[in-house]
C-alpha positions in Angstrom: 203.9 25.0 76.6 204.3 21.4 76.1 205.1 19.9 79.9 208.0 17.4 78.9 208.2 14.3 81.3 212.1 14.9 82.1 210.7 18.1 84.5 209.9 15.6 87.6 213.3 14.1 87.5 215.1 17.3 87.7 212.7 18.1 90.5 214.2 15.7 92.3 217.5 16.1 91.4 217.3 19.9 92.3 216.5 18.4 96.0 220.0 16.8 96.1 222.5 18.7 94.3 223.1 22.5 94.2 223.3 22.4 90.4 221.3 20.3 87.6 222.9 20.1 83.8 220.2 19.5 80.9 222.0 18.7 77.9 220.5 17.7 73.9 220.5 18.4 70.7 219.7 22.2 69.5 216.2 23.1 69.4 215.0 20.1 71.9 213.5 22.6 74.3 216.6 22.7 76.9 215.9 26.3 77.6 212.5 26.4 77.6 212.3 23.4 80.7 214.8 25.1 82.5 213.2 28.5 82.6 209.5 26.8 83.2 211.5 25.1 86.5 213.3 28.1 87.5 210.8 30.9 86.7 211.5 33.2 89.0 215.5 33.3 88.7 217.6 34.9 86.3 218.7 33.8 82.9 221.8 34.7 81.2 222.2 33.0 77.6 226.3 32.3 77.1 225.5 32.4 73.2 224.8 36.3 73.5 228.3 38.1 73.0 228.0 40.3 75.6 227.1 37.8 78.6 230.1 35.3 77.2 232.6 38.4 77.4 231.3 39.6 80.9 231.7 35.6 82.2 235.0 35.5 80.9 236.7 38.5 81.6 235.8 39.0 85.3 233.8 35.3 86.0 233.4 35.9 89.9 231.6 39.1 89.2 229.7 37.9 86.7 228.5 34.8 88.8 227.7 37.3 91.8 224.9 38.9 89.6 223.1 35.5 90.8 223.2 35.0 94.6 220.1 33.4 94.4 221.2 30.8 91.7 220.4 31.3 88.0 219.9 29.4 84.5 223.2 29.6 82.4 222.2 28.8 78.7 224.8 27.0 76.4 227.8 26.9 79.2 229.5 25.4 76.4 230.5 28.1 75.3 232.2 29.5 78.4 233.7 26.1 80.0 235.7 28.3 82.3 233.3 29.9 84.6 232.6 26.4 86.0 235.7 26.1 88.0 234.6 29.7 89.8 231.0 28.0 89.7 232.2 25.4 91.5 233.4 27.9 94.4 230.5 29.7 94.3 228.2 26.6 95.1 230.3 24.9 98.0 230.6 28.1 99.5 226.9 29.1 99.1 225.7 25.3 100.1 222.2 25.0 99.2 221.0 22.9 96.7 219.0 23.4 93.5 220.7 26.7 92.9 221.7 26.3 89.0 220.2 24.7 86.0 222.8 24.3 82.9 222.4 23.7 79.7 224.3 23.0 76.8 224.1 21.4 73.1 227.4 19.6 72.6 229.1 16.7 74.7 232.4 17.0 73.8 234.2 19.1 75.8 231.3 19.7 77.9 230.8 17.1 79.6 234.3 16.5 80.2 235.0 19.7 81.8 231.8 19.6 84.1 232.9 16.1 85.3 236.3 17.8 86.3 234.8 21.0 87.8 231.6 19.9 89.3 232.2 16.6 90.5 229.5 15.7 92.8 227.6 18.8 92.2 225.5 18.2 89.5 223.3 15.6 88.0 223.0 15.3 84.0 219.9 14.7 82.3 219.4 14.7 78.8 216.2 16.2 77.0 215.8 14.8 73.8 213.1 15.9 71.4 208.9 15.2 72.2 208.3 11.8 72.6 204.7 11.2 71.5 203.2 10.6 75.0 204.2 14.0 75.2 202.6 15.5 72.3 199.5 13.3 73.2 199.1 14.9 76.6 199.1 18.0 75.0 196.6 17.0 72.4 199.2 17.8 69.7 200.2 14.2 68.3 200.0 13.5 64.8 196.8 11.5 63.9 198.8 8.2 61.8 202.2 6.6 62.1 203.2 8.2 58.8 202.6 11.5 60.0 204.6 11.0 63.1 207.6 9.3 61.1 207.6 12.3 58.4 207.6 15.2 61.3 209.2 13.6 64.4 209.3 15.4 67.8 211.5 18.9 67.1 209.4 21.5 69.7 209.6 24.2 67.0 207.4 21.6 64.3 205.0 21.8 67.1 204.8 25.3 68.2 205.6 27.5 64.9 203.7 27.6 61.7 206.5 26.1 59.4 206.4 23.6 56.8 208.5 20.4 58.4 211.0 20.8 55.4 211.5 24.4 55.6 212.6 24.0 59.2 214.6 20.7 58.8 216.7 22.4 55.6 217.3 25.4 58.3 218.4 22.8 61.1 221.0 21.1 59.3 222.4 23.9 57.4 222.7 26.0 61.1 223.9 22.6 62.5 226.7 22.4 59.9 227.9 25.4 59.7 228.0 26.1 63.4 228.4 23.2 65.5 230.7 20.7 63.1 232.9 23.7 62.2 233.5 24.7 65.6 234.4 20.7 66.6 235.9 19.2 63.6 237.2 22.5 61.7 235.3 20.5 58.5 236.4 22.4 55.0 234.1 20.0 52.6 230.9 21.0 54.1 229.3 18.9 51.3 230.8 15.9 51.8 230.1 15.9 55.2 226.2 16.9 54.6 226.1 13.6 52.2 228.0 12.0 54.5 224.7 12.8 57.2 222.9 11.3 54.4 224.3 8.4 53.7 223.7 7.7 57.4 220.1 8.0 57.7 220.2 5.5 54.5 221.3 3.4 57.1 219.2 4.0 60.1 217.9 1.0 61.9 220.9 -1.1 60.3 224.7 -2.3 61.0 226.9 -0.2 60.8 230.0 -1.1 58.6 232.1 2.2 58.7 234.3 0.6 55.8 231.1 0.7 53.7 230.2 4.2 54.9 233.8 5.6 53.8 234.2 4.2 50.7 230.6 5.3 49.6 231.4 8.8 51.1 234.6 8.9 49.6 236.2 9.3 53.1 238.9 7.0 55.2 237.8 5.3 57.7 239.2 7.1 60.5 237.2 10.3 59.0 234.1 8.3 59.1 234.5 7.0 62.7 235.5 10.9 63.4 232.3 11.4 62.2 230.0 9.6 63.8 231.2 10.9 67.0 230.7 14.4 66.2 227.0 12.8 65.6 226.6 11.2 68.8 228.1 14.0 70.5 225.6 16.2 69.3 222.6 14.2 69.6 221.8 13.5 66.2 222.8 9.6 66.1 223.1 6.7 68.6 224.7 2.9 68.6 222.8 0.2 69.8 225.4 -2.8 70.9 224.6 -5.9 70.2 224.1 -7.9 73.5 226.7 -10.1 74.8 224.8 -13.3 75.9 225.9 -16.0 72.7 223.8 -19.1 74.0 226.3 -20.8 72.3 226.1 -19.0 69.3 228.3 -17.0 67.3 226.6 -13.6 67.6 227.0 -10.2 65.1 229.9 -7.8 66.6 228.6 -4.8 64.8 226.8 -1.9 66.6 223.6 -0.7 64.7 222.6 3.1 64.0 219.9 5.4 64.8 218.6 9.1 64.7 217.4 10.5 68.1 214.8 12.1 65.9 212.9 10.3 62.9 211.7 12.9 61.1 215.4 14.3 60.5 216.1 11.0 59.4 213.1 11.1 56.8 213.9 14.9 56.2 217.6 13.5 55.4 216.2 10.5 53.1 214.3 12.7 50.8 210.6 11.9 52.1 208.5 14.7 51.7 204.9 13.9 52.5 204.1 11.2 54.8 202.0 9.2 52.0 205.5 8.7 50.6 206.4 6.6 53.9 203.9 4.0 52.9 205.5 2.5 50.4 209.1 3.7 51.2 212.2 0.6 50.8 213.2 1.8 54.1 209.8 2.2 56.0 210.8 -0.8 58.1 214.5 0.8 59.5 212.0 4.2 59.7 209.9 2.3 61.9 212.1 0.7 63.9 213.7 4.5 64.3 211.0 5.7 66.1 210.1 2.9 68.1 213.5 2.4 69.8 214.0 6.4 70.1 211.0 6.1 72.0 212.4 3.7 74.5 215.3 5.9 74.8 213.7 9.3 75.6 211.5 7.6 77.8 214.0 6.2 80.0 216.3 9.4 79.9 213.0 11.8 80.4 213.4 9.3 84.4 216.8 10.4 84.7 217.9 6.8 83.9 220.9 5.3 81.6 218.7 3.0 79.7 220.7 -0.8 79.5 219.0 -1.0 75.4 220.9 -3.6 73.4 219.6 -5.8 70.3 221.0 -9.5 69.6 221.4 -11.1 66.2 223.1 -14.6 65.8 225.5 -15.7 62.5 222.1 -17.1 60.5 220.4 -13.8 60.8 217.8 -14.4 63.9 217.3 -10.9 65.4 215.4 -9.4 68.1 215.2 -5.8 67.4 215.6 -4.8 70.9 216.6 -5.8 74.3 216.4 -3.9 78.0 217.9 -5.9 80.2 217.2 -4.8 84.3 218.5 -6.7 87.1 219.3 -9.4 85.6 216.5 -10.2 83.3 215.3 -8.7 79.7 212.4 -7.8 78.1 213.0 -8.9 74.3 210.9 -6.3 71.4 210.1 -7.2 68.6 209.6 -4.1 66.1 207.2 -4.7 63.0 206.1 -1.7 60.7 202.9 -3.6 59.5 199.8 -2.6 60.2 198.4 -6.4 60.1 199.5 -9.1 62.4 201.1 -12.6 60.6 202.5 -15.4 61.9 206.2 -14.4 60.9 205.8 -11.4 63.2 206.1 -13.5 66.5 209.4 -16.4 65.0 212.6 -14.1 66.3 211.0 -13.7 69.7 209.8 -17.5 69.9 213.2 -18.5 69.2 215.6 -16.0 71.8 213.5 -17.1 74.7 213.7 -20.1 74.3 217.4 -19.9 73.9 217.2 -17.1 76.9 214.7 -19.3 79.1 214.7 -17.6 82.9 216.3 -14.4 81.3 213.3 -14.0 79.2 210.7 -11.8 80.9 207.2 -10.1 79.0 208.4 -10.6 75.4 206.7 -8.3 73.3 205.7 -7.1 70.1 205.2 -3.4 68.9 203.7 -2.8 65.5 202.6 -0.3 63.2 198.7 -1.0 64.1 196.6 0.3 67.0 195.1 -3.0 68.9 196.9 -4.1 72.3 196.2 -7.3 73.3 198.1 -10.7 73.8 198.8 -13.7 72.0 201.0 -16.9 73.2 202.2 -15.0 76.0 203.7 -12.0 73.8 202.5 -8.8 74.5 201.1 -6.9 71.4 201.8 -3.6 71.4 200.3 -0.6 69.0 202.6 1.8 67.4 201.0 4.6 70.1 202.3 2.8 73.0 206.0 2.7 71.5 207.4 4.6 74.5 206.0 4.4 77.9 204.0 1.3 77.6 206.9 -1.0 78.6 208.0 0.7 81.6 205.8 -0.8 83.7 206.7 -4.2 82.9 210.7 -2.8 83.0 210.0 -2.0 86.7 208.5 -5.6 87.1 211.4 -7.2 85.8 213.6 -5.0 88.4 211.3 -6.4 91.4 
């Protein structure tokens, strides 16, 4: 088993509250942490037919099977055993009783915020980031190799082709978890609908321009993207508020949690075909800022990730902003350094001045070093190299 870095933050969070909720897309590994933290307690899976009946139709006997606490798989599934969960736990009063887990926020999360209130932490577990696959000695050897497969556990742990398993992913994903959320009829239009979104990975996102090239109304294409978000398969990065005076893009901008279902959903299907792919930049930019993600959820943190862009087109890919201060990214898929690289981040901080803190540069190459005060980064480092400096910037 691949240890994932979220396990010492629900450590923790076990210490403090009687009951812990991991939630993520399908297939990120949810049940397998919870049962390598709680491997001596019981596991009931709320997918199985026979454990959702017995939790619904008598849920106090059910939850007395467990007076030792337990891991509930998928409580999703059976969002009214929480309210008798909740009874359970305050009368019981230890902590670090029950780990949840479950694939789908909406609903979900909802329902645990009104049941469990102050009993249970969230943390979401989001595929492998790389440091974890390098730990394990399991990373892919290039940056096209890590942008074709991505960080599923099962690409990892299985002897599958990557497209074999991604053409079973989406088709399960479709016909189970969009059907039972948005009661979808034109399952095609919605699968080129997913396509037509990782077209646009790394980019604004115009939902206008989405619908009409979907064929869709606008409303159905916001609809959409929520059903995405709320099951982990996209993300919006807002564009920071700061203007220095100038009149700043309004428009969020899209990613996958996972790259390689992005490439898997773009057609790729080697990793020599990401080399001279039209979209090997947005790719790029997918995995790096992904990275960030993960690696700030993986600490039990909400990451504060935001990218700016101004009316003449001067971007910085990527902003984490802590206390006050931000760490400006700049995100280049080229493997050679040029001068052009370094102009974006040049020009925000000295617009930013104090705000500015350990600008920095990740790239598709594999030298660290620094030049002018920027911090170059290799593609290797794309997650956990800046949290260091994150912590800095919080001092």
């Amino acid at each position: 088993m691949i240890r994932r870095e979220a396990e010492d933050a629900i450590r923790t969070l076990l210490r403090g509250f009687p009951i812990i909720t991991i939630t993520g897309p399908r297939q990120s590994g949810k049940t397998t942490l919870a049962k390598a933290i709680f491997p001596d307690k019981p596991y009931a899976s709320l997918e199985d037919p026979d454990v959702r009946f017995a939790a619904k139709e008598d849920p106090r006997s059910f939850l007395e099977r467990f007076p030792g606490g337990a891991v509930l798989d998928e409580v999703q599934r059976c969002p009214d055993i929480l309210s008798y969960l909740q009874t359970a736990v305050d009368a019981d009063g230890r902590m670090g009783l029950y780990i949840l887990t479950g694939s789908q926020q909406f609903g979900l999360l909802s329902n645990i915020t009104q049941s469990l209130a102050g009993r249970t932490a969230f943390v979401e577990l989001l595929p492998f980031t790389f440091s974890e696959l390098s730990q394990a000695g399991k990373q892919p050897q290039n940056i096209d190799q890590m942008l074709h497969t991505g960080g599923y556990p099962p690409l990892y742990d299985r002897d599958i082709a990557v497209r074999a398993w991604f053409g079973a992913y989406v088709t399960a994903y479709l016909e189970r978890d969009v059907r039972q959320v948005l009661k979808v009829q034109e399952l095609e239009t919605f699968q080129r609908f997913v396509r037509l979104c990782a077209g646009r990975t790394g980019q604004l996102l115009n939902f206008s321009s989405l619908a009409t090239e979907c064929g869709i109304t606008h409303n159905t294409a916001k609809a959409w993207i929520s059903v995405l978000e709320a099951s982990y398969i996209v993300f919006q990065l807002r564009p920071h508020h700061a203007n220095f005076s100038k009149r700043l893009v309004k428009a969020p901008k899209l990613y996958f949690y996972d790259v390689g279902l992005a490439s898997w959903l773009l057609g790729i299907q080697t990793p020599e075909q990401l080399e001279t792919h039209p979209l090997r930049g947005s790719i790029f930019e997918t995995f790096v800022v992904a990275e960030m993600m993960k690696s700030f959820l993986n600490r039990g943190e909400r990451p504060q990730l935001h990218f700016w862009r101004d009316s003449n087109g001067i971007e910085v890919d990527l902003l984490i902003e802590r206390e006050g201060r931000i760490i400006p990214v700049e995100i280049k898929s080229g493997k050679t350094i040029t001068g052009h690289f370094f102009s974006s981040l040049e020009k925000w901080a000295a617009l930013a001045g104090d705000l500015a803190f350990h600008p920095t540069l990740i790239y598709g190459g594999e030298e660290n070093y620094h030049h002018k005060g920027i911090r170059i980064m290799g593609w290797r480092e794309a997650g956990n190299c800046l949290m260091p400096h994150v912590a800095q910037a919080a001092e």
